[in-house]
C-alpha positions, 0 to 999 in steps of 0.5 A: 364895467371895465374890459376886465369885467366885460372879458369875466362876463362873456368868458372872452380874453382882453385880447379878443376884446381889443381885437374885436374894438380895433376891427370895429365889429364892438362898438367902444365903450363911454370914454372914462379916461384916455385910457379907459373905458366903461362897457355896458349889456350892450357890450355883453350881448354884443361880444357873446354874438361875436363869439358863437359866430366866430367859434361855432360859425367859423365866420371871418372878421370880414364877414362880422362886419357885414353882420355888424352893419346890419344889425346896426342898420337892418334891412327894411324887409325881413326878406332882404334880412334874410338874404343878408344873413345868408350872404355870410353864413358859411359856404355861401358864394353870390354870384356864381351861378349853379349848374342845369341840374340845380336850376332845374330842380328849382324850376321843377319845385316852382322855387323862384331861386336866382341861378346865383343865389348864395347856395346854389353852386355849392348844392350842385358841387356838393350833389357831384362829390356825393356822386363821385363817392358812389352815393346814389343821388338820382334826381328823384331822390334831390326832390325828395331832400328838397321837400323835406328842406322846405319844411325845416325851412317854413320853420326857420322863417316862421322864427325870424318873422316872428322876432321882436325886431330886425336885428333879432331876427338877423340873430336868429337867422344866423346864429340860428342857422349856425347852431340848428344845423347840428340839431338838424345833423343829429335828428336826421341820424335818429331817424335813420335809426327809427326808420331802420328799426321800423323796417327791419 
């Protein structure tokens, strides 16, 4: 198919398509001419990626690189996938190292989780704001979210590892991630009504 056909299929500009060609995150085309190109499913599926992690993600065109890098080159464990996949997501920031209370928590749940693992400043930062705005999270109650996290998560993992391939599972990883977590927003919001009910 032409670019005109690829943009009709995926419901992306010609624009958008040539801005993606150009920061290499979709691969070119069979040369047909100087000037043109044929474009396959590949592309298709490709470019319907792109757009659910640019539009519902938020994730920068730097960062489709380092996914497009690794769907086209997986890691060799579906661990160091996942650790890939989490490097990107939104909010992640490696290398800074979260403060006592967050690595402590981990400790306390047995949690082998580096101090700078992706999330871990952010928790401790976000933990402080909820604070700062009168919320009252008391250590028991960061416990508790934990716990109820660590089920969401056995969940999320049993469906990467249960991916055909690395590169599927890179995809469910984070346009799972991206996508779910609204999922996740709105059951919590529904429970809160159910339980609310409950104990009325």
């Amino acid at each position: 198919m032409r670019i005109s056909e690829l943009a009709t299929r995926t419901g992306v500009p010609v624009p958008t398509l040539k801005f993606y060609l150009r920061e290499r995150v979709l691969h070119p085309g069979r040369a047909t001419s100087r000037t043109s190109a044929e474009y396959d499913e590949g592309h298709v599926e490709r470019v319907r990626l792109l757009r659910v992690l640019a539009e519902h993600g938020g994730i920068s065109v730097a960062d489709l690189r380092v996914i497009v890098a690794a769907l086209e080159a997986p890691p060799p464990s579906r661990h160091e996938l996942l650790g890939a996949a989490h490097d990107v997501l939104p909010g992640a920031r490696t290398g800074t190292p979260a403060g006592e209370e967050v690595t402590g928590l981990f400790a306390d749940l047995g949690w082998p989780v580096p101090a700078d693992a992706a999330f871990a400043a952010g928790l401790g930062e976000a933990v402080d704001a909820a604070r700062a705005a009168g919320v009252p999270i008391t250590p028991t109650t960061l416990r508790r979210y934990a716990a109820a996290m660590r089920h969401v998560a056995e969940v999320d993992v049993g469906l990467a590892l249960a991916a055909a391939s690395p590169a599927d599972a890179l995809r469910t990883v984070v346009v799972g991630t991206v996508l779910v977590d609204p999922v996740l927003a709105a059951l919590r919001r529904v429970a809160q009504q159910v339980v609310s009910t409950e104990r009325a």
